[in-house]
C-alpha positions as CSV (number, residue, x, y, z in Angstrom):
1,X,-45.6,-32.7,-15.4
2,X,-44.2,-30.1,-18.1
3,X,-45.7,-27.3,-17.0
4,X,-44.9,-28.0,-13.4
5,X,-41.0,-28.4,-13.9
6,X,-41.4,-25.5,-15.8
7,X,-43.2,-23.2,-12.5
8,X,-40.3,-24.6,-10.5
9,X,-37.5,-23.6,-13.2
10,X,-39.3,-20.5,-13.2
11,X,-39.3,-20.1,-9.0
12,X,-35.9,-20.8,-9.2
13,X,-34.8,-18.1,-11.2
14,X,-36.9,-15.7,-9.8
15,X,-35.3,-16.4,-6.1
16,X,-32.6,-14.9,-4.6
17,X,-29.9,-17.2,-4.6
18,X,-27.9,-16.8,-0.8
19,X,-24.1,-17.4,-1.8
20,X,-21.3,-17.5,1.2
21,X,-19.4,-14.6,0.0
22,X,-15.5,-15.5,-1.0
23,X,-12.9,-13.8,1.6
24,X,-10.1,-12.0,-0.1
25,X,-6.7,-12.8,2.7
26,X,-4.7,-9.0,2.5
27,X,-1.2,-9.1,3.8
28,X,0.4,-5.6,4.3
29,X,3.3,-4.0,6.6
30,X,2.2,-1.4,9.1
31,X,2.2,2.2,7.6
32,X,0.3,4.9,9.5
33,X,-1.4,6.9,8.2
34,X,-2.4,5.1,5.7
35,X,-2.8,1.7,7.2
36,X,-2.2,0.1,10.2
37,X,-2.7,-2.4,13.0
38,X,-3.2,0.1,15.7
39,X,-5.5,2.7,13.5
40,X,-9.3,2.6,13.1
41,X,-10.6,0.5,10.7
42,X,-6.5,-0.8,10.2
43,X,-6.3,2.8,8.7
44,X,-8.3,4.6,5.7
45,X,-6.7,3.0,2.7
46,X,-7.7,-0.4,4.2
47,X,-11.5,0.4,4.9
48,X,-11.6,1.8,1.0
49,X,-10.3,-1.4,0.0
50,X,-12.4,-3.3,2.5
51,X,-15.7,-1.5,0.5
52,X,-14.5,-1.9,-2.9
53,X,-14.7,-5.2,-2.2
54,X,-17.2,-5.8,-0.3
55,X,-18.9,-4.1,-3.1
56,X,-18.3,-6.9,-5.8
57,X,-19.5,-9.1,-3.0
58,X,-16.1,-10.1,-1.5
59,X,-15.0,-10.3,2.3
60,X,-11.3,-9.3,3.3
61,X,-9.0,-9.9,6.3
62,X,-5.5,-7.7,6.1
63,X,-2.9,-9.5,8.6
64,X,0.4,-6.8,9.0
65,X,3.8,-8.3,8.7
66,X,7.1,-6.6,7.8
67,X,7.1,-5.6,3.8
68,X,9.5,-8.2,2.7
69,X,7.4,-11.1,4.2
70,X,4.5,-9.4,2.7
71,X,5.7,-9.5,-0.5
72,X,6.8,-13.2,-0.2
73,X,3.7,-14.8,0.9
74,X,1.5,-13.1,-1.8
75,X,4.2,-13.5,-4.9
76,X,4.1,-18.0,-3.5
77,X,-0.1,-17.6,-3.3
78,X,0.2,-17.8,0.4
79,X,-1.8,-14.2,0.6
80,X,-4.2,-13.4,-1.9
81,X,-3.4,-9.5,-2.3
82,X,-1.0,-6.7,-1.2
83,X,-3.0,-3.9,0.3
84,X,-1.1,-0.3,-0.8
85,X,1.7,-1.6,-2.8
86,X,3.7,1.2,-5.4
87,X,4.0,-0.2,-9.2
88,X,6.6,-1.2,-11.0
89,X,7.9,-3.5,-14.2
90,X,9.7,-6.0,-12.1
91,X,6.6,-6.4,-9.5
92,X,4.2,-6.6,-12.9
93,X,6.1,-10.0,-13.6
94,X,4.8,-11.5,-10.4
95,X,1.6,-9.9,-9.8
96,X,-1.3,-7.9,-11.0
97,X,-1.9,-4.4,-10.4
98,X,-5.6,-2.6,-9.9
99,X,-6.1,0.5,-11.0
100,X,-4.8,3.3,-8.5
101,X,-6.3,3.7,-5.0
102,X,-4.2,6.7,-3.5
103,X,-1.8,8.9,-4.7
104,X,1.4,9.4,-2.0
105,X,4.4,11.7,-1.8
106,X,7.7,9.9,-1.6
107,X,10.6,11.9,-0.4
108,X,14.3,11.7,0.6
109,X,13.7,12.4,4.6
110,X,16.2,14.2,6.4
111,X,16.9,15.9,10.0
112,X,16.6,19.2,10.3
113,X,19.9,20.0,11.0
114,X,21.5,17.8,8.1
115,X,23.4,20.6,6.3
116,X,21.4,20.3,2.8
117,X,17.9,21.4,2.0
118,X,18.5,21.0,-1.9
119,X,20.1,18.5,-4.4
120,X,20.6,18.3,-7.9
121,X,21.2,14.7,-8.8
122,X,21.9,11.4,-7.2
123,X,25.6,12.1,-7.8
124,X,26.0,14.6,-5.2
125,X,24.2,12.5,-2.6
126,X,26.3,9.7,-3.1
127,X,28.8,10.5,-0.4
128,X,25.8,10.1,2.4
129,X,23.9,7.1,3.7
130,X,20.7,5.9,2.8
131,X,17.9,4.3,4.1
132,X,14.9,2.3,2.6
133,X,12.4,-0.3,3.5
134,X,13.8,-3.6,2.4
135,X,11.4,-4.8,-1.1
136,X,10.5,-1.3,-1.4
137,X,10.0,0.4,-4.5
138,X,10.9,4.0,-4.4
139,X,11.3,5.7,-8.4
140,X,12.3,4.7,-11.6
141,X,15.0,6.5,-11.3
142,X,16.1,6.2,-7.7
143,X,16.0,2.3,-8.0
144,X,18.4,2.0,-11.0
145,X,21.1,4.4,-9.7
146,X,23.9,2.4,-7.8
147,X,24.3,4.3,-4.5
148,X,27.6,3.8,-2.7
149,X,25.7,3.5,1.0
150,X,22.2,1.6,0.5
151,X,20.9,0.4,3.6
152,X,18.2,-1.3,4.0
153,X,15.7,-1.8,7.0
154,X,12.5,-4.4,8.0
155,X,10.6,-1.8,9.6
156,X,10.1,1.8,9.4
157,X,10.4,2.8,12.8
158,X,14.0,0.7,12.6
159,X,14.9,2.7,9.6
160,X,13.8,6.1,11.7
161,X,15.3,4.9,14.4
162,X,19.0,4.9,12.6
163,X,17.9,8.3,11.0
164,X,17.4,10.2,14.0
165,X,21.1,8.5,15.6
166,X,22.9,9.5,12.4
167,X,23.4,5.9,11.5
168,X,22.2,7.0,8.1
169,X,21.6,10.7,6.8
170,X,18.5,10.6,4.5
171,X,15.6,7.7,4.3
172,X,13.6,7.4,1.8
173,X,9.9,7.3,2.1
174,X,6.6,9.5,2.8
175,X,7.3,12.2,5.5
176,X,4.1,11.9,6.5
177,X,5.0,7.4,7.6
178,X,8.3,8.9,8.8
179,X,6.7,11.3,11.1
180,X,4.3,8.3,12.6
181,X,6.7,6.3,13.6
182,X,8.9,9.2,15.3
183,X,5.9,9.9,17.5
184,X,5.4,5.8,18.0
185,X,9.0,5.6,19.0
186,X,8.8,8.8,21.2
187,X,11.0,11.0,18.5
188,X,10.2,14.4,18.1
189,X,8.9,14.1,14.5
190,X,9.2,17.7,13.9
191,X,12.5,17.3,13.9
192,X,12.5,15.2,10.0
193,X,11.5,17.0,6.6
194,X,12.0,16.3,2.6
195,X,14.9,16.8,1.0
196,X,13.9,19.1,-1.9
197,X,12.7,18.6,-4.8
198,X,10.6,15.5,-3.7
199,X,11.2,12.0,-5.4
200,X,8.2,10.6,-6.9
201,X,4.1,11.1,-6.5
202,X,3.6,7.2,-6.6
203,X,-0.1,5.7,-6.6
204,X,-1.1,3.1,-4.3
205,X,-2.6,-0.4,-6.1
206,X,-3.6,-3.3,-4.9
207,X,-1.0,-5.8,-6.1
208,X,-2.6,-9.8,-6.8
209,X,-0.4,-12.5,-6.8
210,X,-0.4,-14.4,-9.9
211,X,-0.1,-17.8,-8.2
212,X,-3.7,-17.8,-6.7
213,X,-7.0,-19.0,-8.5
214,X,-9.0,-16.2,-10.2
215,X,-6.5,-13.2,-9.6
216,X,-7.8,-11.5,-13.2
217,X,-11.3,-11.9,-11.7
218,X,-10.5,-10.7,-8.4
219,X,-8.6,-7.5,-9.8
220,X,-11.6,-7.1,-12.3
221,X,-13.7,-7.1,-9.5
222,X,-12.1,-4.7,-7.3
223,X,-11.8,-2.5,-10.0
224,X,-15.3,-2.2,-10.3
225,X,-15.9,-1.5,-6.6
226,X,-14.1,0.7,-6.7
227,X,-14.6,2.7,-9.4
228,X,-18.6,2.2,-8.0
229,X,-17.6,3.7,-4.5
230,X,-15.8,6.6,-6.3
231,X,-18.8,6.8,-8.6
232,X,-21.6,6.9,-5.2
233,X,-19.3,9.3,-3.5
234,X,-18.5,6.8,-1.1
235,X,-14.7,6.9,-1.6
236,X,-14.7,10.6,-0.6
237,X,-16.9,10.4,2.6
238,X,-14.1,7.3,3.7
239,X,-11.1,10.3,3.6
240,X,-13.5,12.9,4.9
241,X,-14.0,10.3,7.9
242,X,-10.5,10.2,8.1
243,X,-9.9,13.9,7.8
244,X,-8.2,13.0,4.3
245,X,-8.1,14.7,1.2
């Protein structure tokens, strides 16, 4: 009788063991080109994460909301994750950050025509409006100066939207979001361009709430997809498919 619980402790080791993989609930606001309801494979930053995870054995569904609500429903446990969220220390408090997925270029966006190709310092942009995403996080720097005329918008085709009618004069942002939305919202996008010098090269993370089961081992694990997906060469044929860097 030993030796036959033994051949079936044995079996049972040796036996693939056929586990329902755990789906991972991503929450996110539309944000071409990098991800989006309308783009293929909801964009390429989402079909990285999408394999990362998949390759620690997890499934994901993204759902696309405005930021704010985004924000809300992950930091309350609602969500699980943020897809493509920009780091910083008040953000850290309520969630956990993966190691980076992306690197984007965040700018101050302007019109052509707006008489300034240059600035110096926040001071001498003070005496224009601004634009921003509502929740975003733009720089260190930009965040903690107290600007006379901060508006701030849901969406980022609203926030274009007052850009090209002058309702504000720069938005902050990546030119290349700005310019998808233009074209969405039939604006000439070659009509917006950074304001120079640029404001920040920020990485993309996922960000995990803290209020869900398991967020250190889900962060853990995506990590380790996808530093297994850079590691096959994987994460390189995704931007090539998307004609990406």
């Amino acid at each position: 009788m030993k030796k036959l619980t033994k051949f079936f402790s044995a079996l049972a080791v040796a036996l693939p063991l056929t586990v329902q993989a755990q789906t991972v609930e991503l929450t996110t606001m539309n944000w071409p080109p990098f991800y989006g309801d309308n783009l293929e494979k909801s964009g390429f930053i989402a079909a990285i994460v999408d394999e990362a995870l998949a390759q620690s054995d997890y499934d994901s569904t993204v759902e696309f909301t405005a930021w704010q609500t985004a924000l809300d429903t992950v930091k309350a446990g609602e969500k699980d994750a943020i897809l493509g969220a920009y780091y910083s220390k008040e953000r850290a408090q309520e969630y956990y950050f993966s190691i980076p997925i992306y690197t984007v270029l965040t700018g101050l966006i302007k019109k052509t025509d707006f008489p300034l190709n240059n600035y110096d310092s926040f001071e001498s942009l003070n005496q224009y409006t601004i634009g921003k995403l509502k929740g975003s996080v733009i720089s260190e720097s930009f965040d903690n100066f107290q600007f006379s005329a901060l508006k701030e918008y849901l969406e980022v085709s609203d926030a274009i939207k007052a850009l090209d009618s002058n309702e504000i004069q720069l938005y902050a942002d990546s030119l290349a979001v700005a310019k998808e939305a233009a074209k969405a919202e039939g604006i000439d996008a070659s009509k917006f361009q950074i304001l120079m010098p640029p404001l920040e090269e920020n990485d993309l993370y996922l960000m995990i709430s803290k209020s869900i089961p398991n967020a250190e081992a889900l962060r853990d694990a995506f990590n380790k997809g996808l530093l297994e997906i850079q590691m096959t060469g994987r994460y390189d044929e995704i931007l090539a498919e998307f004609n990406q860097r």
